[in-house]
N, C-alpha and C positions, 0 to 999 in steps of 0.2 A: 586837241586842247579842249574841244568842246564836251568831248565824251570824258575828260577829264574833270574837269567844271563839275559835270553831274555825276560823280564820284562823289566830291568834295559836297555837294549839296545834300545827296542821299548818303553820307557816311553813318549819321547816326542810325537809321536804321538796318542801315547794311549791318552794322554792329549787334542790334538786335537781332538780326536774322541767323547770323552765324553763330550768336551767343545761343538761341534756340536751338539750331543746329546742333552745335557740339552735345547739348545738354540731352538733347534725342539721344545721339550716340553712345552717352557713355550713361546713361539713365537705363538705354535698350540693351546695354551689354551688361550693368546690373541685374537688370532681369532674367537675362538668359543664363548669366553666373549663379542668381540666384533659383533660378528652375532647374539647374543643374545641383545644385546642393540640395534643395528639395529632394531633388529625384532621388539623389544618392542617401540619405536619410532616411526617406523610405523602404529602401533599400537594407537596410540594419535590420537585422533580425532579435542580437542583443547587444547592448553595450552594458558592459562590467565596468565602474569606475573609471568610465569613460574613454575604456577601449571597445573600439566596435565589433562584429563580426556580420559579413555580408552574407546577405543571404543565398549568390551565387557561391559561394564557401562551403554555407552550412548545408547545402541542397547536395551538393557533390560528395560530404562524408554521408548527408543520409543514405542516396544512391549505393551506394558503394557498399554501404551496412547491409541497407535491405536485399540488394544484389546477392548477398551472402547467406542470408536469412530464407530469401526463396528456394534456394535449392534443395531444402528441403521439406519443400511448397507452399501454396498461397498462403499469403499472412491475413488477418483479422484486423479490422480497424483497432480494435484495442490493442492487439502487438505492435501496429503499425507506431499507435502514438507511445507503446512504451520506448520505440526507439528513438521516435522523436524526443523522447525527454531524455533516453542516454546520452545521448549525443548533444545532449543542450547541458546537462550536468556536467559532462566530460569538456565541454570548451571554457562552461565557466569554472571547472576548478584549475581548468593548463590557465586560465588568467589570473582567479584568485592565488594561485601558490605562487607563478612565478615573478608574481608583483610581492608577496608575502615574502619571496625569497630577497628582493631586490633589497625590499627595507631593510628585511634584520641583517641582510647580508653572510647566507649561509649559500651553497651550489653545490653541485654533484662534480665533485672535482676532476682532472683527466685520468688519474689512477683510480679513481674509482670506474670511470668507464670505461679502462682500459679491461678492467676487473671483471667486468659485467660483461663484454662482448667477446674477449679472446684469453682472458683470466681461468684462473682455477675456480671462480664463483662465476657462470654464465649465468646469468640473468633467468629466472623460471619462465617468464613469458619467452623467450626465444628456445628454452631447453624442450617447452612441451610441441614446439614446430618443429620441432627436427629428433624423435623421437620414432626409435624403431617397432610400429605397430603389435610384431611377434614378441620382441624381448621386452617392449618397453622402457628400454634404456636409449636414455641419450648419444646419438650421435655424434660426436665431436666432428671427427673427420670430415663427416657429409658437411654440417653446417659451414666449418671454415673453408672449404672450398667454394660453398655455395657461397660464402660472403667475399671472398678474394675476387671470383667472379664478376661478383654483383659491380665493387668496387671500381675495378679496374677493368673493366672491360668497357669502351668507347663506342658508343651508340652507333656512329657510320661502321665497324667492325660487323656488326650483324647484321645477318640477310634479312634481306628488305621485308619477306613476308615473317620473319620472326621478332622482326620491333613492337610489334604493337606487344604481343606477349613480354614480351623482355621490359618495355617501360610500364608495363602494370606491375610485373613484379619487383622491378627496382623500387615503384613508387609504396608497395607493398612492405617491401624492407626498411623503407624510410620513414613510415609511417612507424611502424613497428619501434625501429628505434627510437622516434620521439618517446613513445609509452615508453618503454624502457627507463630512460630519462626519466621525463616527466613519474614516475611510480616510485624512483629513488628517492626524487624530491621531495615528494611525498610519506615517505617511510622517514625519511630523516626529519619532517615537521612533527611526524607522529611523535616519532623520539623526542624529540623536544619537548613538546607540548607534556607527551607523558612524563618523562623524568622532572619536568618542570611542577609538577603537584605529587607531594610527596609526604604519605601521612607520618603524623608524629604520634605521640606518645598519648598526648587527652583523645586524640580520635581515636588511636585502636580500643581506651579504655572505656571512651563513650561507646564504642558498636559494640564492646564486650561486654557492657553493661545494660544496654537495649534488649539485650537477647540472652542474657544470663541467669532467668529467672522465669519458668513457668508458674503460670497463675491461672487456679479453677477459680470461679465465682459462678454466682447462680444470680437474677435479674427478674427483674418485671419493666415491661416495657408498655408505655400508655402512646398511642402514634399520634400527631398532629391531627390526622382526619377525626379521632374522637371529638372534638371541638368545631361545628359548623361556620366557613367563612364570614358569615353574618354577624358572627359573636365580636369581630375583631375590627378596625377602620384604617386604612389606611392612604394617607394623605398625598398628593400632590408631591408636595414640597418633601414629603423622607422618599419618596420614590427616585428625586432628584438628588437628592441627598448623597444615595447610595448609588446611584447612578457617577456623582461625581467620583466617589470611591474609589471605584470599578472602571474605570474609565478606560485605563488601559488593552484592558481585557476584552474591549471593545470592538477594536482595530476592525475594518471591513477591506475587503477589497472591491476593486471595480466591477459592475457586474450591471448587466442587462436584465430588464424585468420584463418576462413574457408568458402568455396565455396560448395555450396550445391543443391543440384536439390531434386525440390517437383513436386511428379506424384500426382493429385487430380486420384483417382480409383471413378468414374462414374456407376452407375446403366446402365446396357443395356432394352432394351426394355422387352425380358422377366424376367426381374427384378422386372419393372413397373407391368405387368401384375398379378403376384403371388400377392401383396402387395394390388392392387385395389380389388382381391377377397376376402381378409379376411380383407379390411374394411369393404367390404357391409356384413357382416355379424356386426361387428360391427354397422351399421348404424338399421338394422334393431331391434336389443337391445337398438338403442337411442331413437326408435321412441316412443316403449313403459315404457320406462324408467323412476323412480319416484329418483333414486338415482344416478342423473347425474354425481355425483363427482367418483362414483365407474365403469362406462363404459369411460369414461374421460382417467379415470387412468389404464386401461384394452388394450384400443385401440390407444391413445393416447402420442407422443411423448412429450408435452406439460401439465401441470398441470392444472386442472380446476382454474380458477382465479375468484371466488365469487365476480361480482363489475357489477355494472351497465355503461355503457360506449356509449357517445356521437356520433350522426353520423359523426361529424368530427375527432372522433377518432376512425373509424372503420380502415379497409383497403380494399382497389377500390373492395374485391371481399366479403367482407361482405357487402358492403355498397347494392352493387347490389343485394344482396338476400332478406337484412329486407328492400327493397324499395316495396315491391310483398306479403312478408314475413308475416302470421298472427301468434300469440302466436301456440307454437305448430308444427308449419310449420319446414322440414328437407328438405336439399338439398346435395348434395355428394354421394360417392366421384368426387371433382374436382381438376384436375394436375394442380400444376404451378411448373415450373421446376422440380425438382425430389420429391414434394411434394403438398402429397395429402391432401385433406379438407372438413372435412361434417359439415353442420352448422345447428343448432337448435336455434330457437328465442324462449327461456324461460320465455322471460317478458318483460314489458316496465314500466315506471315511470317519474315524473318528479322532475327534482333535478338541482343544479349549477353542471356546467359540472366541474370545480373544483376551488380550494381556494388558496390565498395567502399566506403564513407560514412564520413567525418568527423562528427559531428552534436554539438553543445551545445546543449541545452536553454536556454532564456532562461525567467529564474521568473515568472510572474504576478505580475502587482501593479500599484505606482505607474506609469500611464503615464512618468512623467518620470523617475524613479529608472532602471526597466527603458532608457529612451533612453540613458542615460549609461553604463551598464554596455555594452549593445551595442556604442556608439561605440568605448567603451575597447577592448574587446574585439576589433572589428575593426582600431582601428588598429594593436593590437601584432600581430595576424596579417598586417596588409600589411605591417608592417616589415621581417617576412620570420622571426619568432619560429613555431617550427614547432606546427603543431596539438595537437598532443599536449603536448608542454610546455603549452599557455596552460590547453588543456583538464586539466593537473594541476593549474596554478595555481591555476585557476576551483573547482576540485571538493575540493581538499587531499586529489589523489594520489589520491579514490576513484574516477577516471576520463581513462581519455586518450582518449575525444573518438572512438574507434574504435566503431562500431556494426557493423563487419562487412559482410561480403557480402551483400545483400538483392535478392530476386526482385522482378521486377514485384507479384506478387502480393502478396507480404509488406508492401508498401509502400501497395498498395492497402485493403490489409482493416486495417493498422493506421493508419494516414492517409485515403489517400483518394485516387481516381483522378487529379487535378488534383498533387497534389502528387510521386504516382511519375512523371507524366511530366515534372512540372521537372527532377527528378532524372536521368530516364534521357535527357533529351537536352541535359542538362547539358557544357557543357565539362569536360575533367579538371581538377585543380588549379584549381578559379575557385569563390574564397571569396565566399559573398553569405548574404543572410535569408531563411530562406524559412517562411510562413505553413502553417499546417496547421490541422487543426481543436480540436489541442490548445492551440496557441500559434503561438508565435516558436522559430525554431531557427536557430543558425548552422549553414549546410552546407556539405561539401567533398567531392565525387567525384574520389577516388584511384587507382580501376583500373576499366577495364570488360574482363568476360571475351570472346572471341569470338563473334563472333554465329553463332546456330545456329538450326535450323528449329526454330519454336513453335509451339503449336496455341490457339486459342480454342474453351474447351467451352463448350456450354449442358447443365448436369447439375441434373436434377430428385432429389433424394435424398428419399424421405420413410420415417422409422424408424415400423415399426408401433409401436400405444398396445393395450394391453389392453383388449379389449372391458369393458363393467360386469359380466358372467358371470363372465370371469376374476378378476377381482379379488375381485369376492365368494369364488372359492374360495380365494384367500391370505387373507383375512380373516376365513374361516370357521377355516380350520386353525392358525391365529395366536392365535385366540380361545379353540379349545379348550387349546392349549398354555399360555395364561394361566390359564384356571380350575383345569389341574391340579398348577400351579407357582404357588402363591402367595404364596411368604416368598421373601424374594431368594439365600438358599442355595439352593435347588430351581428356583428363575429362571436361576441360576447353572451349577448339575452339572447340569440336563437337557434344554440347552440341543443339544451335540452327538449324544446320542442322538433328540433329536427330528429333525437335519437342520439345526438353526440357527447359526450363526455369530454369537460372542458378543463385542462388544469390552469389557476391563473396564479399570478404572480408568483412565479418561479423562478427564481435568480440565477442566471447563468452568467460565472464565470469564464476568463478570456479562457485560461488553459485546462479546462477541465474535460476529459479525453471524449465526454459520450454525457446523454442525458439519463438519466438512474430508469433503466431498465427498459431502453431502447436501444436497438443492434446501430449501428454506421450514424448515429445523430450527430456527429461532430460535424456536419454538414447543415444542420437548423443555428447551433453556435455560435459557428461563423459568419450566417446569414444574419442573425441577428445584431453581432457588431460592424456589422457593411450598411446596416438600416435605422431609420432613426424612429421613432416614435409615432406610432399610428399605422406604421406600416404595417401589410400582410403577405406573407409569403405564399410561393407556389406551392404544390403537394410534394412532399419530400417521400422519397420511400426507402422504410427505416426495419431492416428486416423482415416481419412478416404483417408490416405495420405501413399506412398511408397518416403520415403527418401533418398539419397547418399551423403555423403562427403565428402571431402577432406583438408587436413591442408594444409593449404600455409604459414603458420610461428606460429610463438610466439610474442606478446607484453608484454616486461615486466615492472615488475612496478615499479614507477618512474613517470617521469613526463614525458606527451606526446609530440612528437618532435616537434618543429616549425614549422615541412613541415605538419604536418597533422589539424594541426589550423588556419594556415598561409590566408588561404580562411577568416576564421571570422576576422583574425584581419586586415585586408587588406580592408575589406567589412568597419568596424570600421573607420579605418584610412579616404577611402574615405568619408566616409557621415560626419566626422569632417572637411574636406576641403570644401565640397560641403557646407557644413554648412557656414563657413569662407566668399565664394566667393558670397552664396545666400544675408547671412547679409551685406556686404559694396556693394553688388547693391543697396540694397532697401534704405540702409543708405544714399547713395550716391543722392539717387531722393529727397530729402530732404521732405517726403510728409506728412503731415499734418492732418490726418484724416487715419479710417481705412477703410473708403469707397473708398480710393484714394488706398491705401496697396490691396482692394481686386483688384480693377478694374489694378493695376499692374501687379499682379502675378494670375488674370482669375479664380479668385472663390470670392465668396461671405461671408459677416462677420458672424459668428455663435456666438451663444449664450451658455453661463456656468454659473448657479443658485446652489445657497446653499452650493459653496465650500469653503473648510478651509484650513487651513495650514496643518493639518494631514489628510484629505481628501488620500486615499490608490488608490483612481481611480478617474480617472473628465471626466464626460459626455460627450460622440463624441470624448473625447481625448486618453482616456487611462489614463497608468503610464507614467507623465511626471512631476517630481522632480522638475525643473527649472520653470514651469509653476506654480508654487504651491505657491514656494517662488518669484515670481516678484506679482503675484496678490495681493499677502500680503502685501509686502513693497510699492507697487504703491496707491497714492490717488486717490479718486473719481476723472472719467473724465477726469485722466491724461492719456498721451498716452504715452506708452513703446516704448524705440529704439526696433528695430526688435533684437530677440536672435534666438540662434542655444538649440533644445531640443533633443530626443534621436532619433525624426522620421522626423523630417525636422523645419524650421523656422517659428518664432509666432510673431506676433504684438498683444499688450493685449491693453483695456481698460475697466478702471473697471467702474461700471457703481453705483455699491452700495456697501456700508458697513455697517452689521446689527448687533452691537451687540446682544450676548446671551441674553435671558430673564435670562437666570438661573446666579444667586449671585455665586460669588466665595466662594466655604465653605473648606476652607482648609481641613477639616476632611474626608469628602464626597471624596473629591479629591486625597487625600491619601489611603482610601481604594478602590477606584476604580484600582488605581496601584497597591497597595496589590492582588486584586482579582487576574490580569493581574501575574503579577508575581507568585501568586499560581498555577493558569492555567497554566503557561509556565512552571513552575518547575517541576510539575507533572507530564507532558507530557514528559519531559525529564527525569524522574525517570525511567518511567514504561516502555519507552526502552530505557533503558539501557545509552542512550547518553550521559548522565554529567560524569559518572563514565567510557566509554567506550573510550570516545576519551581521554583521560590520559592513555590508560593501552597499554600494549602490547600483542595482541592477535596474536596468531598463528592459523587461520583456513585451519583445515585439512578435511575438509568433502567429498571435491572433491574423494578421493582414495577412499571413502565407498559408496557414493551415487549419 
């Protein structure tokens, strides 16, 4: 009764106790739920519209890529992060489409997958896995066995040491079939989207009338710099003015502000010397050498490049050897700065040192989509519609289809030997497809220059590497300079007195693969967004480079301040004024002629042939919009008040205007914009952009990579 008693006396705080009590418990189990959601949050690599994807997820497709990617050897930091971002494009568009799909409510239905996997249309992606090396033809047989297999066959069924093999390639198949999937879905959005803009009758007449009219004029141009910035004022308040304007245009992303010193690490002279010994052993394997391409690639920092090449496309220390030089003839090793060079003259020929090119890229994708674009595309070029036009129509004016003059070599080292010789013994004017290792390309050889004597070298180049001695001494002396500079003002002012070269305020963005013109830096990047402000990092080593940084802030994202644009729009503002004061001088001479306008403003009248209204560039001028539209609207021989353009003031007179030969064909006209708009659409499919700038993405890559 007694212990009872004191129950009742102590209840109210007993009450308090246990009230604390519980409040521990379930307050400590909020925290651990919430340390557990923390954790798992960090753990997001990206969330699309507020689906996540983990980063134990995305790790295991990378693995898996790059696993595939080695075996045909070490990868490159820069390859490394191109796959990092395939693989990051390829999950955000399996999430944008198949959320795009949910909405409008379109799918890849079971006849059509029946269509795709065991149909008379087997899917391209599964056709080129099961394709007979010799014939090059598709396999049927093999594949449907190998998928009935795959299907039906129960994992305890297979010997114990052949499982591991067996559930990589099931899981191999099953990946495979997503894509499959997921690329119909896809082709059918394209569909959509294209069939969904569909030109009509003022548009074919508006681009046929852009471009249906060549016009010669002749000009005088007076530039802004005539005019000293002094002469002009510009205020605060129109800085901000136009700033509001523009505003948009503005947009920044997140991004780390850092100061950084790069040590180049140097070969010493007995560096040079080891390196020059075990060329000449090299050199002497070249002399007698039948398989140039395998000592090349032995001794050699540089790959044999299979191509015949022009004395004017030598360089000053081959030129000097095959001036002497008989087939046969080797000379090397010779130093030019920290690299060496042994040269062998292989052969000589006579050929055009190189040819003009038409070239359109054809886009990756939907085998059957890309067929129909081609087809279109060639028939309007055998109609006899000129290259350059289709190829503006195709690109919307961001290209006519001109690649230029291209050497043997240039065609080899960016292509590939197979593909410069279609080209160089290509007929002139003979439109066809030609395969490369990047794709499909429409091509057109439009000139070849005379043929001249070429040489074939075999050239061993190898740059000396810093012994480990050397480097230890740039890393010694790199070291001390950090112990005696250790706040980032003193990182900063005693940086040129030590000998170092300092870059500061350099904005580094989260996902940007490497720093502009440093090997492996995607590792100072990341260090920078793991560090806050003031901080200095260890010595990073960045190819043949010892690196230091330092954070000196944060930019965040938003739009970039006034004071940091304020330079361009002030620059802006003056050449509009300068513009202003140049036109009512020359207006003010009342003069009459454009030979009076040059001998005013001390240059002389030029000349512009074959431009149009959609013209994307005008000869000797550039991108100048204003110029495009007064030549238009101006008649023969009339002469233009002087105007204000984007690089100084113009007086025009035109001097002709040629109509097209070519009839307006409304039809023809309409699918030349069709084309253009497939082209454009497509291009915005396959990354991602139509579907990406509507979504809300959260990239997380920065905290993993």
């Amino acid at each position: 009764m007694a212990a009872l008693e004191k129950i009742r006396n102590k209840a109210g705080l007993l009450i308090i106790v246990v009230g604390i009590a519980l409040f521990a418990f379930v307050i400590g189990d909020g925290l651990k739920s919430g340390s557990t959601w923390n954790s798992q949050r960090k753990n997001k690599v990206v969330t699309v519209d507020g689906e996540a994807v983990d980063i134990y997820d995305f790790q295991q497709r990378l693995e898996k890529v790059t696993a595939q990617y080695r075996t045909s050897g070490s990868l490159t930091e820069e390859q490394s992060a191109q796959i990092r971002e395939s693989i990051f494009e390829q999950i955000v568009a399996k999430i944008l489409i198949n959320n795009e799909a949910e909405k409008i409510g379109f799918e890849v239905g079971e006849d059509e997958i029946r269509d795709m996997f065991i149909g008379d249309n087997i899917a391209p992606q599964i056709q080129q896995n099961f394709t007979n090396p010799q014939t090059g033809q598709f396999n049927r047989t093999q594949y449907l066995t190998t998928v009935q297999q795959l299907e039906s066959t129960d994992i305890n069924d297979v010997p114990a040491e052949q499982r591991e093999g067996f559930i990589k390639y099931k899981k191999w198949w099953e990946d495979l079939k997503e894509n499959v999937i997921l690329q119909k879905k896809l082709s059918k959005f394209a569909s959509l989207v294209i069939s969904s803009v569909s030109p009509n009758t003022l548009d074919a007449k508006a681009a046929y009338d852009e471009s249906s009219e060549n016009i010669d004029f002749n000009y005088v141009f007076q530039p802004f710099s005539s005019i000293p910035d002094s002469a002009v004022k510009v205020t605060d308040a129109e800085i901000e003015q136009l700033y509001r304007e523009r505003r948009e245009s503005f947009k920044q992303e997140r991004a780390q502000i850092v100061d950084y010193i790069v040590v180049p690490v140097n070969p010493s002279q007995s560096d040079l010397r080891e390196v020059e010994k075990h060329l000449l052993k090299g050199k002497e394997e070249l002399v007698k050498a039948t398989n140039v391409a395998e000592i090349i690639s032995e001794y050699s920092d540089a790959p044999y490049v299979d191509s015949y090449v022009s004395f004017a496309n030598l360089d000053e220390n081959q030129r000097v050897f095959i001036q002497e030089a008989k087939i046969g003839d080797i000379e090397g090793p010779k130093l030019n700065g920290t690299t060496y060079n042994i040269y062998k003259l292989l052969g000589t020929t006579i050929a055009p040192d190189s040819i003009k090119i038409n070239m359109l890229n054809l886009p990756n994708g939907n085998e059957e989509q890309v067929g129909k674009l081609t087809d279109s595309l060639l028939n309007v070029l055998h109609s006899g519609v000129s290259f350059a036009d289709v190829a503006k129509s195709a690109t919307n004016g961001q290209s006519d289809g001109s690649i230029d003059w291209q050497t043997e070599t240039t065609l080899v080292k960016g292509f590939d030997v197979e593909f410069a010789a279609s080209l160089f013994n290509a007929k002139l004017d003979n439109i066809f497809v030609l395969k490369s290792t990047y794709g499909q390309h429409i091509v057109q050889v439009v000139e070849k220059t005379k043929p001249v004597k070429k040489y074939k070298l075999a050239n061993i180049t190898a740059t000396v590497i810093p012994s480990q001695e050397t480097q230890n001494k740039y890393y010694n002396e790199l070291n001390q300079y950090l112990t005696a500079n250790q706040t980032i003002d003193l990182f900063k002012s005693s940086a040129a007195k030590a000998g170092y070269r300092i870059r500061t305020d350099v904005q580094f963005t989260p996902n940007q693969p490497s720093i502009a013109g440093l090997e492996e830096s995607r590792q100072i990047i990341k260090w920078a967004y793991e560090n806050s402000e003031g901080k200095i990092s260890d010595i990073y080593t960045c190819g043949d480079n010892y690196v230091v940084a330092a954070v000196k802030g944060t930019q965040k994202e938003g739009y970039t301040p006034v004071s940091t644009v304020s330079d361009a729009l002030k620059r802006e503002i003056i050449n509009r004024k300068k513009g202003e004061i140049l036109v009512e001088r020359l207006k003010s001479q009342s003069l009459t002629s454009l030979e009076a306008y040059a001998l005013a403003v001390s240059t002389t009248v030029k000349e512009v042939k074959f431009a149009t209204f959609a013209s994307p560039r005008l000869s000797g001028i550039g991108v100048e919009p204003v110029v495009n539209v007064k030549a238009s609207v101006t008649e023969v021989n009339q002469l233009t008040d002087p105007f204000a353009g984007r690089n100084g003031v113009y007086v025009l007179q035109v001097t002709a205007k040629t109509p097209s030969t070519q009839a307006y064909d409304e039809t023809a006209q309409k699918q030349q914009i069709a084309m253009q708009n497939q082209y454009r659409f497509m291009s915005l499919l396959q990354s991602n952009k139509l579907l990406k700038d509507h979504a809300k993405i959260e990239d997380n890559r920065i905290r993993f990579y």
